[in-house]
C-alpha positions in Angstrom: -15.2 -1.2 18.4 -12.1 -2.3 17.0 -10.3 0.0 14.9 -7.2 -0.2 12.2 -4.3 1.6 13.4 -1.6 0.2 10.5 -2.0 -0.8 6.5 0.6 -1.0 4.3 -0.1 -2.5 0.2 1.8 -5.6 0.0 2.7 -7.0 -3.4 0.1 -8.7 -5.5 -2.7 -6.3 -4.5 -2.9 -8.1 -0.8 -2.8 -5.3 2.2 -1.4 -6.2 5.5 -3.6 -4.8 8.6 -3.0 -4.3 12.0 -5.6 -3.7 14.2 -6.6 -2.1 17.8 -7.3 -5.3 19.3 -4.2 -6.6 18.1 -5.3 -8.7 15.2 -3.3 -8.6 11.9 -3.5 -10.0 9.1 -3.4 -9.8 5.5 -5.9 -9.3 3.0 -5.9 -10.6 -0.6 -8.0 -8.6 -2.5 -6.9 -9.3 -5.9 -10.2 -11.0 -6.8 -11.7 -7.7 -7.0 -8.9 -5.8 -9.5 -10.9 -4.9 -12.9 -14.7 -5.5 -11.6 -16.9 -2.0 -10.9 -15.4 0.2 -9.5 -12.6 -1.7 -8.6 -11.2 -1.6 -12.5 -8.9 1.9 -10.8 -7.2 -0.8 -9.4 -5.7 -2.1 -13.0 -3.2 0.7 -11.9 -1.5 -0.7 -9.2 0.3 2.5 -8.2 -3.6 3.4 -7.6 -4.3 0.3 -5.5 -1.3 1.3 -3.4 -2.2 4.9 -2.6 -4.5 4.4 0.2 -5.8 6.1 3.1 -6.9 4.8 6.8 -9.9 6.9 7.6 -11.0 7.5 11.4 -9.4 3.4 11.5 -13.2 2.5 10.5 -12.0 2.4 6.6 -9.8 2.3 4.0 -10.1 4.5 1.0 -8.8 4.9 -2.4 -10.7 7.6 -3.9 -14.4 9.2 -3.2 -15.8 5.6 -4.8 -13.8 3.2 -3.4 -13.4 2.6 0.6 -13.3 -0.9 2.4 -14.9 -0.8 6.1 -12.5 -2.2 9.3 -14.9 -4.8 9.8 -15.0 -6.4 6.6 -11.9 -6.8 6.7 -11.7 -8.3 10.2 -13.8 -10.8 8.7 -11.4 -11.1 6.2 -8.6 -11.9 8.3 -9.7 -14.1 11.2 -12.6 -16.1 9.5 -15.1 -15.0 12.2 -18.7 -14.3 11.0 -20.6 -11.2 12.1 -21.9 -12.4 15.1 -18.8 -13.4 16.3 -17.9 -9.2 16.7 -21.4 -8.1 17.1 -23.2 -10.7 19.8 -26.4 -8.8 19.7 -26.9 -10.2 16.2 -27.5 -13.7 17.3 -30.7 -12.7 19.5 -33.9 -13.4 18.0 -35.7 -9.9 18.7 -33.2 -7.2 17.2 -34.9 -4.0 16.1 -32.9 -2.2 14.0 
């Protein structure tokens, strides 16, 4: 399971990850600043006070988090079952 072990905010509401398997990236997520629950994030000095939580997410208050593998996503352009291979077989009971 791959895990976040460094974010830092960047300018322009982007964060730059690192992660356990030696992925990093950064992540724009300005598209989301004013929608739901996002609208905190009109503040950016709330946007930049985040927490990495167990390295499975990143939080901003008790409504807002962002999970690791979203973000993965995010960075690399893979697809789901890129990370998780069980996902491509046919007979997954959930």
């Amino acid at each position: 399971m791959i895990k976040i072990i460094s974010a830092k905010a960047c300018a322009d509401y982007k964060i730059w990850i690192q992660y356990s398997d030696g992925v990093e990236g950064e992540v724009d997520l300005s598209h989301l600043v004013g929608k739901g629950i996002f609208s905190a994030w009109k503040d950016a000095s709330v946007f930049r006070n985040f927490q990495v939580k167990n390295g499975r997410f990143i939080i901003w208050t008790d409504e807002i988090d962002l999970c690791a593998d979203s973000l993965y996503l995010e960075i690399t352009g893979e697809t789901p079952e890129d990370i998780f291979p069980r996902l491509r077989m046919e007979n997954v009971n959930a």
